[in-house]
DRENVO-858951 format. One record per residue (C-alpha): residue in one letter; x, y, z; residue number from 1. Coordinates in Angstrom, 3 decimals, always signed. Last residue first. Layout:
BEGIN
  voke         X         Y         Z  finu
     a         X         Y         Z   NUM
...
//
This chain:
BEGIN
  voke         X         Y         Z  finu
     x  +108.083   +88.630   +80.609   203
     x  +106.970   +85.582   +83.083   202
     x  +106.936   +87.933   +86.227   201
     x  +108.035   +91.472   +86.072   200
     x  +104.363   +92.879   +87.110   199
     x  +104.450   +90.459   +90.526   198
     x  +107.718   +91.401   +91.511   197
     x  +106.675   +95.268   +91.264   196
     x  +103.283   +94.037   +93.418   195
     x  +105.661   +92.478   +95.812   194
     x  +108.171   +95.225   +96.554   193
     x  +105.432   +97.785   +96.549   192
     x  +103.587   +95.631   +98.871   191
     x  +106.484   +95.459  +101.379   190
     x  +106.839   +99.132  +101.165   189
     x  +103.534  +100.044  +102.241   188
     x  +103.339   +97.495  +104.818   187
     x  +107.178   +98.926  +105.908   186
     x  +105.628  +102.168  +105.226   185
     x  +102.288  +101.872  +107.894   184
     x  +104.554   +99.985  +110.292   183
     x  +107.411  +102.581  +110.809   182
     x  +104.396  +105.509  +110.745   181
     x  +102.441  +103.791  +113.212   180
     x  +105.586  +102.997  +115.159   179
     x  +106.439  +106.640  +115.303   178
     x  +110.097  +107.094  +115.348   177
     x  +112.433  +107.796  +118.391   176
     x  +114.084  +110.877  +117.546   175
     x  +112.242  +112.656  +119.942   174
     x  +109.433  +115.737  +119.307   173
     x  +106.937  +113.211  +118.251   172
     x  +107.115  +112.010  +122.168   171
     x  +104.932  +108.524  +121.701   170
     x  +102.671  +106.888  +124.092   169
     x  +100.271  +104.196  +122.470   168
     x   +97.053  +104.978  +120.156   167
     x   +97.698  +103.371  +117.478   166
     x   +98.668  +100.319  +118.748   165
     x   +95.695  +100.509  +121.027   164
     x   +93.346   +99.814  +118.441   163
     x   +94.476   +95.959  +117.663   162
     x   +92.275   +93.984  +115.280   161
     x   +91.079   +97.543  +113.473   160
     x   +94.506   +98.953  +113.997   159
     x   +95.799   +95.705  +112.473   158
     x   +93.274   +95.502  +109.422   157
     x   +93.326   +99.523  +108.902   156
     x   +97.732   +98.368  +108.145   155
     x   +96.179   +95.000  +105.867   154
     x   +94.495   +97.761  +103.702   153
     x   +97.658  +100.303  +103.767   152
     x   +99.732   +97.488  +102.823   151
     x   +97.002   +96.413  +100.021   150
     x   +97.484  +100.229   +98.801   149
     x  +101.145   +99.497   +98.386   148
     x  +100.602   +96.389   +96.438   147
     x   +97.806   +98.108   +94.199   146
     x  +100.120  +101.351   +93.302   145
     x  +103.228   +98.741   +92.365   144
     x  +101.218   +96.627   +89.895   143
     x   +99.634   +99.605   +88.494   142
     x  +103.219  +101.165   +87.805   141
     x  +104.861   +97.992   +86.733   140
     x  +101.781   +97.223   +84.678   139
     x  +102.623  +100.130   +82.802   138
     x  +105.775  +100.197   +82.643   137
     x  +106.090   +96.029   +81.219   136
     x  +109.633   +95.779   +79.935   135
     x  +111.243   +98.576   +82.355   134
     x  +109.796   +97.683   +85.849   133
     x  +111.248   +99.268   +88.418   132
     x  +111.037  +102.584   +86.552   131
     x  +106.977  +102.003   +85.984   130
     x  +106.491  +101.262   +89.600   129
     x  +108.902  +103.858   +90.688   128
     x  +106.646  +106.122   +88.831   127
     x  +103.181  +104.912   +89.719   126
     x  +104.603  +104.833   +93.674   125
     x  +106.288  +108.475   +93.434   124
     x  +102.754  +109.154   +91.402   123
     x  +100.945  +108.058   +94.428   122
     x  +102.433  +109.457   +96.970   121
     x  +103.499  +112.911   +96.243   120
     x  +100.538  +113.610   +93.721   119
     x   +98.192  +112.587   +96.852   118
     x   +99.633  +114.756   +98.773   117
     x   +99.622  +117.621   +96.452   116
     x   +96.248  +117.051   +95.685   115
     x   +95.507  +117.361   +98.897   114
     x   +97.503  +120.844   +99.941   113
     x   +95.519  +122.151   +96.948   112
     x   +92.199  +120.851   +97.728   111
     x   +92.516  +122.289  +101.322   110
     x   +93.716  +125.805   +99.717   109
     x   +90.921  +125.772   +97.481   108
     x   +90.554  +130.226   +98.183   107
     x   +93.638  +131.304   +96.428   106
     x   +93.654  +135.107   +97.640   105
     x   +97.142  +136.426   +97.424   104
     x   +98.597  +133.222   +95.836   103
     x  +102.202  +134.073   +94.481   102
     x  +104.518  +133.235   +97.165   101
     x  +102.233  +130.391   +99.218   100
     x  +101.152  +128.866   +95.882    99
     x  +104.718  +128.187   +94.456    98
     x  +105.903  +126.664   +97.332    97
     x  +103.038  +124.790   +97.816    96
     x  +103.311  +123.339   +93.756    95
     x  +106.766  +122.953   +94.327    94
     x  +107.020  +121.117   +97.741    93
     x  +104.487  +118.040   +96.990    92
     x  +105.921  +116.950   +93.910    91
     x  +109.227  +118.155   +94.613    90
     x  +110.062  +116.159   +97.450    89
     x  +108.370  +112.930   +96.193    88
     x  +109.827  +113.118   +92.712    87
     x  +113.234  +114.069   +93.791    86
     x  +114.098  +110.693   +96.544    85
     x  +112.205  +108.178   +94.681    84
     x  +113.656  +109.220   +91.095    83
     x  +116.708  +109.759   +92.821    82
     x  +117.031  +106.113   +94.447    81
     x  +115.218  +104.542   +90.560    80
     x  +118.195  +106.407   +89.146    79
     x  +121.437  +105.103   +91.187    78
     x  +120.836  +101.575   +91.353    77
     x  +120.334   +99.009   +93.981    76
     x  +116.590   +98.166   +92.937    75
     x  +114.083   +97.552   +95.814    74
     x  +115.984   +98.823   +99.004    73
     x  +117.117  +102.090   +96.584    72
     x  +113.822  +102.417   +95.624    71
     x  +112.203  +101.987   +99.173    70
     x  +115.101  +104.314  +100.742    69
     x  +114.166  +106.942   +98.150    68
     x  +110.400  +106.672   +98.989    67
     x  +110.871  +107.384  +102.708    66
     x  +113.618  +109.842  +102.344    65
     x  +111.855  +111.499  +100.345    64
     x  +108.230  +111.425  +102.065    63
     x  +109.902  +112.564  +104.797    62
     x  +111.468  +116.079  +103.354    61
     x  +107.989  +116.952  +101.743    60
     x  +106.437  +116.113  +105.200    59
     x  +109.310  +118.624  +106.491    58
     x  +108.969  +121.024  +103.859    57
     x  +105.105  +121.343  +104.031    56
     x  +103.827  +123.586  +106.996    55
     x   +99.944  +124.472  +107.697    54
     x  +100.230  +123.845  +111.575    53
     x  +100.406  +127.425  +112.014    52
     x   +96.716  +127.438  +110.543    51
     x   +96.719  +131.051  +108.893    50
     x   +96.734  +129.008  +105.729    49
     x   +98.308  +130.230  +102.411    48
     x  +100.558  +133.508  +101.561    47
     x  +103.455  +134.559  +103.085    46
     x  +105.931  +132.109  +101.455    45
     x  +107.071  +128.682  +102.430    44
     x  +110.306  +127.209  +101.486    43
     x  +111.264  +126.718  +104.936    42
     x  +108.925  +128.104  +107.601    41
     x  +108.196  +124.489  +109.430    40
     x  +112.049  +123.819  +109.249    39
     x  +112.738  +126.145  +112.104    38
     x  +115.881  +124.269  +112.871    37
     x  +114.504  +121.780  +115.006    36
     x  +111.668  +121.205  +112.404    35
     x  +114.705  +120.032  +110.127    34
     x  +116.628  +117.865  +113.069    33
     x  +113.121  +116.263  +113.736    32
     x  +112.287  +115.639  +109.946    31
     x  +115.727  +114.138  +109.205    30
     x  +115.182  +111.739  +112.420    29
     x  +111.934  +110.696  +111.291    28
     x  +112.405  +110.395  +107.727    27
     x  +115.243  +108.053  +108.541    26
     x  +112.914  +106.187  +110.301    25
     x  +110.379  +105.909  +107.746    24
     x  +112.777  +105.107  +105.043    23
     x  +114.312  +101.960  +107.084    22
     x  +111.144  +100.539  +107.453    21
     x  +109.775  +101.435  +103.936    20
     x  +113.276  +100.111  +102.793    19
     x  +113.331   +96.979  +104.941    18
     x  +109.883   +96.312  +103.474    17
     x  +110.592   +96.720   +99.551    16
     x  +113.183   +94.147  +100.336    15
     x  +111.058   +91.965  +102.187    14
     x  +108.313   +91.586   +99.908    13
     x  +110.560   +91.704   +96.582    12
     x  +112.433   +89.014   +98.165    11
     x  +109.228   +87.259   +99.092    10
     x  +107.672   +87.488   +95.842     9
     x  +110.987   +85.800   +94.117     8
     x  +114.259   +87.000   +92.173     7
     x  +113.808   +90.435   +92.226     6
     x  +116.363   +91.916   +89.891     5
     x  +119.480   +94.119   +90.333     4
     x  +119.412   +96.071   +87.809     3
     x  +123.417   +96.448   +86.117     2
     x  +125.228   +99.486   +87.381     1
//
């Protein structure tokens, strides 16, 4: 299927915000079903945190749908949507999956479940970037990484201006999303969508 491009910053704005929006609420409702099911134990071996909070599959499983729905939002093609939807998932559950069967005694578990994070996030972001962006990869990539951390700036901006946002009633057991999450990936996505415009410009 032929690329689909970006034809101005606020296309790229709004397209790579209805897919952070419509990400995050997918995530959501995939995420409840999965923890529903006893999602909190899948993939995850005997090994690692005693903390029964310590589960991965389920963020794994959000930031996939979250990052797939942005690619797909931003680009309309098949490999950019996998890219999004595999790298995320994997990047986070491999390395935990691996750790929790094999690590007896792995004492950096805190750096481990970090870096894992972070490796979910921001390479998706530095690889969609670069994907997004064929002629200029590299840029693509940076470009992308700075728009979506200038969504997560202008997010601390809004819960800085307006506190109780954050802190308003919210069941996360329901299907009903998280309107921190919703607005922290439709800023993230929104930036993406701009800073990916921004790196294709005059090529």
């Amino acid at each position: 299927m032929k690329e689909q491009p970006l034809p101005s910053l606020f296309h790229g704005a709004l397209r790579g915000a209805a897919g952070g929006l419509a990400g995050a609420a997918l995530g959501h409702v995939l995420v409840t079903l999965c923890l529903r099911g006893g999602g909190e134990r899948w993939l995850k071996g005997p090994y690692g945190p005693d903390d029964p909070g310590f589960h991965f599959f389920d963020i794994a499983l959000f930031l996939s749908a979250t990052f797939g729905c942005i690619a797909f939002s931003l680009s309309r093609r098949a490999v950019p949507t996998l890219a999004g939807l595999g790298c995320a998932f994997l990047a986070l559950a491999l390395p935990l999956t691996v750790l929790t069967h094999a690590a007896r005694a792995f004492p950096w578990w805190y750096w481990a479940v970090l870096g894992a994070d972070i490796l979910a996030v921001w390479g998706t972001t530095l690889a969609l970037g670069a994907l997004l962006c064929p002629a200029r990869r590299m840029r693509g990539a940076l470009f992308a990484a700075l728009g979506s951390w200038a969504g997560y700036l202008v997010l601390e901006l809004i819960l800085h201006i307006v506190p109780s946002y954050a802190q308003g009633r919210w069941v996360p057991t329901s299907f009903i999303p998280s309107p921190v999450d919703l607005l922290t990936w439709l800023l993230a996505g929104a930036g993406m969508g701009a800073g990916i415009y921004l790196a294709g410009r005059n090529l």
